[in-house]
MARTIVEX-690617 format. One line per field, with one value per residue: x, y, z of N, C-alpha, C in turn; residue in one letter; residue number from 1. Coordinates in Angstrom, 2 decimals. Layout:
REM residues N
n.c1 = (X,...) .
n.c2 = (Y,...) .
n.c3 = (Z,...) .
ca.c1 = (X,...) .
ca.c2 = (Y,...) .
ca.c3 = (Z,...) .
c.c1 = (X,...) .
c.c2 = (Y,...) .
c.c3 = (Z,...) .
code = (A,...) .
pos = (NUM,...) .
***
This chain:
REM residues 258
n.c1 = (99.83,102.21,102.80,103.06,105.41,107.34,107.34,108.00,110.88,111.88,111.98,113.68,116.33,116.63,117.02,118.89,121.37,121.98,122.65,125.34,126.69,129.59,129.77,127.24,127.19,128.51,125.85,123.83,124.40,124.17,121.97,119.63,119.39,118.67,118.67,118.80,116.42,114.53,114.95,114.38,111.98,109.45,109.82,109.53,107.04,105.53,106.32,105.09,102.39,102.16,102.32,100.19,98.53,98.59,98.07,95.17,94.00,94.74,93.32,90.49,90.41,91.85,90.16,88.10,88.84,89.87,87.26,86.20,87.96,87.45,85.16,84.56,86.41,85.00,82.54,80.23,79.55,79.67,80.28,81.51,84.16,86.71,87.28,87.37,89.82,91.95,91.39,92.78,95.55,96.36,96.59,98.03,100.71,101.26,101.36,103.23,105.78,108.14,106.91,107.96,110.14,107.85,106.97,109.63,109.63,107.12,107.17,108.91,109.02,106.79,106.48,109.26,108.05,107.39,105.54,103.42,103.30,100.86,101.05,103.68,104.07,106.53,105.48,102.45,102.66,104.36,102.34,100.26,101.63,101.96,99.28,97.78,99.12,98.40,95.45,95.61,96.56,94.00,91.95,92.18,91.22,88.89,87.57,88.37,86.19,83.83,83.56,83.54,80.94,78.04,77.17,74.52,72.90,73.09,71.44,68.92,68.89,68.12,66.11,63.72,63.95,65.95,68.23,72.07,73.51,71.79,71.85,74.38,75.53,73.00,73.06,75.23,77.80,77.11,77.51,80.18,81.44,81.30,82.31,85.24,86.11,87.77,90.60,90.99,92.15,94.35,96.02,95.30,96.95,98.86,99.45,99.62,102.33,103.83,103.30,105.73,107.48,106.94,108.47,111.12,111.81,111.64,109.67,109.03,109.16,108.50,109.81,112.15,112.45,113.54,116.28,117.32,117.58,119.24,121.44,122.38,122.45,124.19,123.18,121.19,119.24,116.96,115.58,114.52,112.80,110.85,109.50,108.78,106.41,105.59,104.41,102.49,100.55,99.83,99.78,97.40,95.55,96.47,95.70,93.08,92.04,92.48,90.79,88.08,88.66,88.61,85.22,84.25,85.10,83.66,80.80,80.30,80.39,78.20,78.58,78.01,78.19,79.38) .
n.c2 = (69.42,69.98,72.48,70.82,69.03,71.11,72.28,70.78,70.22,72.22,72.39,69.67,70.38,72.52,71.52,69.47,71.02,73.61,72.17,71.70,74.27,76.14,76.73,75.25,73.66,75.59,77.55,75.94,75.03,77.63,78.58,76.67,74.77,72.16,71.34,73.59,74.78,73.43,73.63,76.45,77.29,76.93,78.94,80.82,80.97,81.33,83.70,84.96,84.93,87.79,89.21,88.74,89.54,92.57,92.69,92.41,94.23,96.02,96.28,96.37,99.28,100.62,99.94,101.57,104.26,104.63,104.81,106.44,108.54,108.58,108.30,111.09,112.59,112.57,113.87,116.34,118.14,121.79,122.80,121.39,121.54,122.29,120.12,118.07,119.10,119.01,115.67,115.21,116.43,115.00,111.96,112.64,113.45,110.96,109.03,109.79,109.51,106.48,103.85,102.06,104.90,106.19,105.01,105.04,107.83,108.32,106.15,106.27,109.26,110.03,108.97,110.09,112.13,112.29,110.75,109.00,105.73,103.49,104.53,105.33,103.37,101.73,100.28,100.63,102.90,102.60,100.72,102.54,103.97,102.25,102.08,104.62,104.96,102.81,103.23,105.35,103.65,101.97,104.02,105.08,102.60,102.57,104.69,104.74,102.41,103.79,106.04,104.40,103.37,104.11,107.58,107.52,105.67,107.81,109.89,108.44,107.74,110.28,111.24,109.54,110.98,111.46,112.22,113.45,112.55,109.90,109.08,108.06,106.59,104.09,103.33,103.89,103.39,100.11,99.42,100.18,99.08,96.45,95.98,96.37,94.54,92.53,93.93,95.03,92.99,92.71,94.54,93.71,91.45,92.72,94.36,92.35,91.14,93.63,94.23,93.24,95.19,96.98,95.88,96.88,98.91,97.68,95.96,92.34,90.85,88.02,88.47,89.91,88.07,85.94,87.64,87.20,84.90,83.83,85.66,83.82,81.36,81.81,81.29,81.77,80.47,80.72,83.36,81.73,79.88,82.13,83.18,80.75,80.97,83.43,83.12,80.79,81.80,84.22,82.68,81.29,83.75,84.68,83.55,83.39,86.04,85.50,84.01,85.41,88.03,86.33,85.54,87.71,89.15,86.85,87.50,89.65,89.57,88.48,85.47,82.24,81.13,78.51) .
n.c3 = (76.89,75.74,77.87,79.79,79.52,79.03,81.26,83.36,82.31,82.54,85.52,86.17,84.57,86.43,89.05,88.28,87.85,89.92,91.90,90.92,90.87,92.09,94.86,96.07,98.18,100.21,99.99,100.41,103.18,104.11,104.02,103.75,106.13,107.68,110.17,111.56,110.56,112.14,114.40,114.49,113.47,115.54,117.24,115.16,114.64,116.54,117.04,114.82,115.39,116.26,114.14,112.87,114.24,114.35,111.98,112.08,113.52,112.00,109.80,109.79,110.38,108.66,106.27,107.75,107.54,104.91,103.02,104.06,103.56,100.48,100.12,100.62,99.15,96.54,96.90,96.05,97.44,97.71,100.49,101.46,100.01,101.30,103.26,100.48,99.85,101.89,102.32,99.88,99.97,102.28,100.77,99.22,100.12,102.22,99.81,98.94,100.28,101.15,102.54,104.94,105.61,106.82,108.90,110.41,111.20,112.05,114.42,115.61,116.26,117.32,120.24,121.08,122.10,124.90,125.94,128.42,129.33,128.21,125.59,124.62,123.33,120.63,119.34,119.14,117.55,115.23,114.13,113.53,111.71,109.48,109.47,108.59,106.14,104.60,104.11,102.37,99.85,99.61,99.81,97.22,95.71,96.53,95.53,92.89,92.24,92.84,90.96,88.90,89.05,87.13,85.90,85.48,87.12,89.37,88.52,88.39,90.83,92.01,91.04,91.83,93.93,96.12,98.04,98.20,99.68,100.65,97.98,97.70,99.92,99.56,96.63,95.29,96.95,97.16,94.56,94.02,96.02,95.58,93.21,94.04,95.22,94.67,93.69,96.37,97.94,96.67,98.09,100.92,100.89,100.16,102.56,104.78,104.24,104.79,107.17,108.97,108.78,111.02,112.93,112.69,114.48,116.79,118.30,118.35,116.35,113.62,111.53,113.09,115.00,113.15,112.83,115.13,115.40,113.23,114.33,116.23,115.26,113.47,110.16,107.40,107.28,109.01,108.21,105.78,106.59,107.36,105.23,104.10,106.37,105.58,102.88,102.82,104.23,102.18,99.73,99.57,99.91,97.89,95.77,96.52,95.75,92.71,92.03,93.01,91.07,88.28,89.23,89.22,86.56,85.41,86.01,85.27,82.52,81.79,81.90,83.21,86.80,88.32) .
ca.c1 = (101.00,103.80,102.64,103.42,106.85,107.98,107.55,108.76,112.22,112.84,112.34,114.98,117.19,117.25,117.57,120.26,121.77,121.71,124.11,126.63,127.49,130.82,129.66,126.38,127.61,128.31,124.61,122.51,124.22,123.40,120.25,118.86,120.20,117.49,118.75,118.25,115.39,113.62,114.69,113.97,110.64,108.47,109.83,109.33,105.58,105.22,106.73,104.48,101.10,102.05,102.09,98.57,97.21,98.34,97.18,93.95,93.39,94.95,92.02,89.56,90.56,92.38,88.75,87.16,89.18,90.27,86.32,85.70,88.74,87.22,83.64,84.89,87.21,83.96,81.92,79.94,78.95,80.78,80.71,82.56,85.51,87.89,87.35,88.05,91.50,92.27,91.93,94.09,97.03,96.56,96.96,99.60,101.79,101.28,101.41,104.33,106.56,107.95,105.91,109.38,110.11,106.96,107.17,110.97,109.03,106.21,107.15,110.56,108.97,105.29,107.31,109.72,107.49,107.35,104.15,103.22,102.91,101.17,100.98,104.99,104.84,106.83,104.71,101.31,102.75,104.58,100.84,99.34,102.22,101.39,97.46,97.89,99.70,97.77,94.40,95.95,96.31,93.13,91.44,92.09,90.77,87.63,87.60,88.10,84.94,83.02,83.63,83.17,79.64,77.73,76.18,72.90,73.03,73.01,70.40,67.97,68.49,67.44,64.27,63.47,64.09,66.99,69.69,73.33,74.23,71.50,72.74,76.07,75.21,72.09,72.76,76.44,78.67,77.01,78.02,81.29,82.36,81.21,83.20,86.60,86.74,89.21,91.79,91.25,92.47,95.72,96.51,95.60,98.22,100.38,99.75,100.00,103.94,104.24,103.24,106.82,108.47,106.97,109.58,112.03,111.20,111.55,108.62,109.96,107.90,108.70,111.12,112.76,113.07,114.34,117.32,117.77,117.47,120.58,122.85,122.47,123.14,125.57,122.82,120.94,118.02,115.30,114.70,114.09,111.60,110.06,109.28,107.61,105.65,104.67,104.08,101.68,99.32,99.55,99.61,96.15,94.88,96.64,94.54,91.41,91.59,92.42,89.37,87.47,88.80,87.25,84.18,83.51,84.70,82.16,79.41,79.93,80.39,77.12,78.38,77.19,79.54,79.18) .
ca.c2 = (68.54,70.98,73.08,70.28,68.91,72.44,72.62,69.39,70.37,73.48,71.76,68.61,71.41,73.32,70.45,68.90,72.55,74.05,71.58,71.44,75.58,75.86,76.97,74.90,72.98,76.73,78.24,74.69,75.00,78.80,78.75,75.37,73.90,71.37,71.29,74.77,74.78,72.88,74.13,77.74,77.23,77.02,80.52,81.80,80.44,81.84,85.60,85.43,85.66,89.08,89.53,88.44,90.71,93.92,92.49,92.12,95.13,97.21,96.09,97.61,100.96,101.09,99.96,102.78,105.71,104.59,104.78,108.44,110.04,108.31,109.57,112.99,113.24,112.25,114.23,117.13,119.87,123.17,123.05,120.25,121.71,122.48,118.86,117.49,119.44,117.93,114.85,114.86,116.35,113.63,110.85,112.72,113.00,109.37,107.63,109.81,108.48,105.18,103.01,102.45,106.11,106.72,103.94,105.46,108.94,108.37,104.98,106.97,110.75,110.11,108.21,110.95,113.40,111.75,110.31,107.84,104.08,102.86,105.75,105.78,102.43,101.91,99.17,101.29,103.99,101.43,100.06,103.75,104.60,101.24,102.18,105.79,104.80,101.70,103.69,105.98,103.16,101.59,104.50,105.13,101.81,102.74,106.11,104.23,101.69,105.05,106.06,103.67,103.12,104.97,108.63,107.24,105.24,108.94,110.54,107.91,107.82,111.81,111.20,109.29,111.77,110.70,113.21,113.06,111.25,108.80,108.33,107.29,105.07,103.38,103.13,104.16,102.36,98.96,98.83,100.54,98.05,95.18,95.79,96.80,93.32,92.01,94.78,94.94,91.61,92.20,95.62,93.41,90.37,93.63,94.64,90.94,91.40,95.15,94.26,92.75,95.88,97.54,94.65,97.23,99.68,97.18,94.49,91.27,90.04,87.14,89.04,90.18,86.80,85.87,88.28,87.15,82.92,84.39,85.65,83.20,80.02,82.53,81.09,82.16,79.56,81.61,83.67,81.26,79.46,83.22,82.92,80.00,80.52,83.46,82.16,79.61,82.80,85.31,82.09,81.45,84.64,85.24,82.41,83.73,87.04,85.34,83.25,86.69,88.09,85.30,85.51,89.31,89.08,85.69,88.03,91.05,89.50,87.54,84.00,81.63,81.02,77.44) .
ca.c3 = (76.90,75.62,78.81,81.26,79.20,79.09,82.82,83.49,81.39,83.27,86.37,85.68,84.33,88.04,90.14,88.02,87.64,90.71,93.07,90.61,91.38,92.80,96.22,96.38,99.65,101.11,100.21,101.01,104.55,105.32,103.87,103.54,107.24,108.27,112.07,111.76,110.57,112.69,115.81,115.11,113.28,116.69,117.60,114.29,114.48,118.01,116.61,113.67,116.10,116.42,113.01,112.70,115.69,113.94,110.39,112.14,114.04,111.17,108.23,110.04,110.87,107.08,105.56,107.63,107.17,103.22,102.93,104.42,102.80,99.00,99.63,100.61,97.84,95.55,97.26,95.17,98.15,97.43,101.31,101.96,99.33,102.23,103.09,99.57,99.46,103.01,101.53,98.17,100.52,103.04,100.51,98.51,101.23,102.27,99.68,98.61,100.97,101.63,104.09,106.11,106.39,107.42,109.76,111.19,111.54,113.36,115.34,116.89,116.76,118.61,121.52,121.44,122.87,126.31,126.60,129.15,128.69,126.99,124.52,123.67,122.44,119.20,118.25,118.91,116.87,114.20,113.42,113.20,110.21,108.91,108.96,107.77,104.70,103.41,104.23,100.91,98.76,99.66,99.33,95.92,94.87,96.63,94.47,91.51,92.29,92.80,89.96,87.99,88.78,85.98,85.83,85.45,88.68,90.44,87.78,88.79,92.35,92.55,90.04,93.11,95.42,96.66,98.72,97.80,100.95,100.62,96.94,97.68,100.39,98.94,95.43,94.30,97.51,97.24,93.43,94.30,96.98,94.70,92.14,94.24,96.22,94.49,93.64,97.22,98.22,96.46,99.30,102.24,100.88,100.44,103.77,105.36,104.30,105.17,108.65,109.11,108.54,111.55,113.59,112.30,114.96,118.22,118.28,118.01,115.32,113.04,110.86,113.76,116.17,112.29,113.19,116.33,115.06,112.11,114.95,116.98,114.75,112.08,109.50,107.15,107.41,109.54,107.31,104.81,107.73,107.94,104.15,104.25,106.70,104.64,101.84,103.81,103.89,101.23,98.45,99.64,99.69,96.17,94.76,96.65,94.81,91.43,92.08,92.95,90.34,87.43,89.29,88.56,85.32,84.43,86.33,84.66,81.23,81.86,81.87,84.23,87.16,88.97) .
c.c1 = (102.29,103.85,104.24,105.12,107.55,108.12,108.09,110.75,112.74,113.27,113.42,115.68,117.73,117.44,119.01,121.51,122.77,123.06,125.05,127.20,128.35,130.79,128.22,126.23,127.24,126.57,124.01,123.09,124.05,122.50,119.12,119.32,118.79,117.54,117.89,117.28,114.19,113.74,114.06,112.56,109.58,108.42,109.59,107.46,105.20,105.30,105.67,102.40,101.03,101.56,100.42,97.73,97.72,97.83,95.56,93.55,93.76,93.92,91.14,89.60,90.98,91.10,88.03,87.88,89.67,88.55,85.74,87.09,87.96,86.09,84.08,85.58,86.43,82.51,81.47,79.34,80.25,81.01,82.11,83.95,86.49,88.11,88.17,89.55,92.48,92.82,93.09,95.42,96.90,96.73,97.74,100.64,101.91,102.09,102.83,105.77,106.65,107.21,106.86,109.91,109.19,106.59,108.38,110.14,107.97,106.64,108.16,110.11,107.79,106.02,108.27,109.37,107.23,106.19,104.02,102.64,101.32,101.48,102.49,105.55,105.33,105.90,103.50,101.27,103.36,103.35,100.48,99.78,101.98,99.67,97.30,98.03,98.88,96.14,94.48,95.65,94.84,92.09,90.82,91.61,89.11,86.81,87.68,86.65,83.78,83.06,83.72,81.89,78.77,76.69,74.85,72.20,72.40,71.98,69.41,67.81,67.76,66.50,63.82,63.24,65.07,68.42,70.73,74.09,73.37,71.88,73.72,76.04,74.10,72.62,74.41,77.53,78.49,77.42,79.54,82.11,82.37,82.60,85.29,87.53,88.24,90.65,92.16,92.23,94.14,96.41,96.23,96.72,99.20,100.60,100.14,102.05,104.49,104.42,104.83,108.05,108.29,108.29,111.08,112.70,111.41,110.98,109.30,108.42,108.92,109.72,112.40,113.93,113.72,115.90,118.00,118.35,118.99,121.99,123.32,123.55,124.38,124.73,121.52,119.13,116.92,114.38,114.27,113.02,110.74,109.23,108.25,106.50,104.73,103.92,102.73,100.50,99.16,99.33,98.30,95.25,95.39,95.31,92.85,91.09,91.63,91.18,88.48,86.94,88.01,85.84,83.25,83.63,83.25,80.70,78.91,79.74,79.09,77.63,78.30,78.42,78.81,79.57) .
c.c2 = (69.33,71.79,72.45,69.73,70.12,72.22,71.66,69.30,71.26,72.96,70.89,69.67,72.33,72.59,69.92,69.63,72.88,73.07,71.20,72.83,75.07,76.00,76.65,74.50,74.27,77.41,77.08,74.91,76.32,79.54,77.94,74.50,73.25,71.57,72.83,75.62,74.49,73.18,75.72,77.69,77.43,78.10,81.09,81.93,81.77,83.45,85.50,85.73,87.18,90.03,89.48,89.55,91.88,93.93,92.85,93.22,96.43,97.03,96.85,98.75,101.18,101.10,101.68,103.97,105.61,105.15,106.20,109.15,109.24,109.01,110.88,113.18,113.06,113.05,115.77,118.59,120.33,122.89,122.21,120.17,121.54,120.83,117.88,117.61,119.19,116.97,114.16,115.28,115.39,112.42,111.51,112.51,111.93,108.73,108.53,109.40,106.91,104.79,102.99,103.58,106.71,105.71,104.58,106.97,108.81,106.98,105.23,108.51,110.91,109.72,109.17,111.73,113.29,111.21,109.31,107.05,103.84,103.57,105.84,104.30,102.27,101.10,99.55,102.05,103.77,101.31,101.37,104.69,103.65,101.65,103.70,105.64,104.19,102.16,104.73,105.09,102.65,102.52,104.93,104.03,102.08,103.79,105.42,103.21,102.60,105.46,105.47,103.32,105.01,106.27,108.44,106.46,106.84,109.64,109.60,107.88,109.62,111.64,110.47,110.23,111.99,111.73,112.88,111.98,109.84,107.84,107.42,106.41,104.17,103.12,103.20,103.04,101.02,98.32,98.93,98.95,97.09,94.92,95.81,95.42,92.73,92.84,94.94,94.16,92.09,93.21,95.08,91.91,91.18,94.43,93.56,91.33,92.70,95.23,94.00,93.94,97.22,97.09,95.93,98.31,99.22,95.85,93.58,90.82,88.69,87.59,89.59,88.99,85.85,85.88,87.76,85.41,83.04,84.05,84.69,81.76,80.68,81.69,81.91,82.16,80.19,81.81,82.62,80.46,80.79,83.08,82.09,80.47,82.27,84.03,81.26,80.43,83.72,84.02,82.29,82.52,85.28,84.71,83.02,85.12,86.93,85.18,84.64,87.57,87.58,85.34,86.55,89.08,87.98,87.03,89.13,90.95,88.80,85.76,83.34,80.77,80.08,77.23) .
c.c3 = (76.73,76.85,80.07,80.65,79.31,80.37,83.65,83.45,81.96,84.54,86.86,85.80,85.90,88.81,90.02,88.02,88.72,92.05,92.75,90.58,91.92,94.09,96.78,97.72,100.42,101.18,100.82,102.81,105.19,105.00,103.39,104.75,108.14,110.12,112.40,111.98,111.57,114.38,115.80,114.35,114.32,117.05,116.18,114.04,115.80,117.97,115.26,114.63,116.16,115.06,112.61,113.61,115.10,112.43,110.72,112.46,113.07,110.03,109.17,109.97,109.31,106.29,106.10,107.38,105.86,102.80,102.95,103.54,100.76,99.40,99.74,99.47,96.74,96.27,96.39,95.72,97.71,98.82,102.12,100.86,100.35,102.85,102.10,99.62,100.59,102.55,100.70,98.91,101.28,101.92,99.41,98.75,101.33,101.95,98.59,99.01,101.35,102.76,105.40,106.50,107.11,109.20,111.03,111.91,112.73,114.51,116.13,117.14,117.77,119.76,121.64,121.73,124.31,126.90,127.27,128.44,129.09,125.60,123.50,123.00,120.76,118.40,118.03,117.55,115.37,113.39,112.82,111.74,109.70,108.28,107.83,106.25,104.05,103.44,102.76,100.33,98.67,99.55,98.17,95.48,94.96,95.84,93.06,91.57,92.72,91.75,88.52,87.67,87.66,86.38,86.21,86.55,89.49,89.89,88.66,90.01,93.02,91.77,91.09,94.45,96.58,97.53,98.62,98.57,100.60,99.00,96.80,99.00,100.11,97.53,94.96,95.16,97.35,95.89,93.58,95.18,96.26,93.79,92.51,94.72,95.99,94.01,94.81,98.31,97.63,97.24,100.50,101.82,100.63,101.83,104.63,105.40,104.96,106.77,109.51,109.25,110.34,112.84,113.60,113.60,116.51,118.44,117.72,117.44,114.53,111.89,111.61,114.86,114.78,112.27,113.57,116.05,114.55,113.13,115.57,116.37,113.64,111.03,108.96,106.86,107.78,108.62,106.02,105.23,107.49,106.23,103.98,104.85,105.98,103.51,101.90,103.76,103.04,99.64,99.02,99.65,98.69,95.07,95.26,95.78,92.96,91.32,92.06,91.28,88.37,87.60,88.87,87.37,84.27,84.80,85.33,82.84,80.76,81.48,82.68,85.18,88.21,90.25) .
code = (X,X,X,X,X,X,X,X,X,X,X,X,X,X,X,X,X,X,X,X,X,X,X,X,X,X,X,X,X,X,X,X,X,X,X,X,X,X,X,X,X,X,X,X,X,X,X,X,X,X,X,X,X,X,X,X,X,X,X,X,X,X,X,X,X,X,X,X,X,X,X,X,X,X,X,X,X,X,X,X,X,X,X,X,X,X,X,X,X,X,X,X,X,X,X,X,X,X,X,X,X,X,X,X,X,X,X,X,X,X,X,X,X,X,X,X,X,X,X,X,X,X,X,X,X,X,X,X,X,X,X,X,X,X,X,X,X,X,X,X,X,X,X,X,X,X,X,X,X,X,X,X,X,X,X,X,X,X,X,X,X,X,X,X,X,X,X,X,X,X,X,X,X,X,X,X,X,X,X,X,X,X,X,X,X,X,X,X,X,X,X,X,X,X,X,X,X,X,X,X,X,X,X,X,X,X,X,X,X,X,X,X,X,X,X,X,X,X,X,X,X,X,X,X,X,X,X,X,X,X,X,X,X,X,X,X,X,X,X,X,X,X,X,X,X,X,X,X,X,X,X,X,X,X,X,X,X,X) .
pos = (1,2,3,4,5,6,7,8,9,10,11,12,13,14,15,16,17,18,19,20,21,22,23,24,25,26,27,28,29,30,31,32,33,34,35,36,37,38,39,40,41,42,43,44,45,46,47,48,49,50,51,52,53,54,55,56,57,58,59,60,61,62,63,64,65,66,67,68,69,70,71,72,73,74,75,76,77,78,79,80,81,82,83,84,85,86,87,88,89,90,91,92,93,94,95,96,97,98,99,100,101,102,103,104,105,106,107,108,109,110,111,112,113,114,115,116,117,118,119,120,121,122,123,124,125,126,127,128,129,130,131,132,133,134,135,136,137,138,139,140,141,142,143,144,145,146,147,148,149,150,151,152,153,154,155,156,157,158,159,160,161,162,163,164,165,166,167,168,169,170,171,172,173,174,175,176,177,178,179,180,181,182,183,184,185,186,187,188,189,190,191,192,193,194,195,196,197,198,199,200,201,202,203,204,205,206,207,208,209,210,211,212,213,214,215,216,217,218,219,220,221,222,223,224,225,226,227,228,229,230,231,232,233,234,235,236,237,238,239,240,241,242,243,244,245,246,247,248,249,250,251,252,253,254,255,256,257,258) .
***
């Protein structure tokens, strides 16, 4: 009860608040303009498909190469050292730079070498600093869910008989991945948004035909359409990794999850 009155009280309080500012009139019309809204919504829908087709085709490729640079960097041959130290500079670098510089770098310098189309597209080469980068962070979570599974996991799999490789894919990745799902979940609802920034670059994406909605009407509305719509997908896949989230912890704590 004090929860929901509390929340109740703040609420009242910003409504009643909020359109007595001195320049409420000026913000509600250039960034709350219904006409506005509703005409450029269809194009902002129509520019956000794009958004979706490099979300989609970028999880894969980020899963598999986040995947090979964590086992190698957990990997225990002496031979495969020069490997490991590969690795740790490839996701130092990375994920030492911003995503958007890395984005300006490769999505204007690959295409500046003259390569034929399709090859010099910005938006090919956009996605590929997009994938590079979030293949770092995602890596490291996979390195931490490797490591987390216990010593004795890898003792027992060689009292078996077991070869280092078949270790770590039989016995160590399937706990590993288990456990990462949901830290996971919160780097593809941070990639979902990131995708937007490749727009920056050329591709008329949904942050971009945004831009274009702005100049057009001199409002500020779009973007606040581009928001929504999303909003529309990263809430739901916030809530699916909370949910996630709860479910490991009930599993792992042994309580019984319905």
């Amino acid at each position: 009860m004090i929860a929901t009155v509390s929340t109740l009280a703040v609420a009242i309080t910003l409504i009643v608040a909020i359109p007595k500012m001195p320049r409420w009139d000026r913000v509600k019309k250039s960034f709350f303009n219904g006409e506005v809204l509703g005409e450029t919504f269809p194009k902002l829908l129509d520019a956000f498909v794009l958004d979706i087709k490099i979300f989609l085709w970028s999880v894969p490729i980020i899963l598999f190469i986040a995947m090979l640079v964590a086992v190698t960097r957990n990997s225990r041959s002496p031979a495969l050292f020069p490997l490991r130290i590969l690795a740790v500079v490839y996701v130092d670098v990375m994920r030492g730079v911003p995503v958007l510089l890395w984005i300006y770098l490769i999505g204007f310098g690959v295409p500046g070498l003259g390569l034929e189309r399709p090859w010099n597209s910005p938006l090919l080469w956009g996605t590929v600093a997009l994938v590079l980068t979030y293949a770092t962070y995602v890596s490291e979570v996979f390195r931490a869910g490797i490591e987390s599974v216990h010593e004795s996991q890898r003792a027992a799999a060689r009292s078996l008989g077991l070869s280092n490789a078949q270790t770590m894919r039989h016995v160590v990745l399937p706990q590993a991945v288990r456990r990462v799902i949901p830290p996971l979940m919160n780097d593809m609802v941070s990639l979902q948004k990131d995708v937007a920034l490749v727009s920056l670059i050329g591709p008329i994406e949904i942050l971009r035909q945004a831009g274009i909605d702005k100049s057009k009407f001199a409002s500020f509305t779009p973007y606040v359409g581009a928001a929504i719509i999303f909003l529309a997908i990263t809430i739901p896949m916030t809530r699916t990794t909370d949910w996630l989230l709860e479910r490991e912890r009930r599993r792992t704590s042994g309580t019984r999850v319905s």
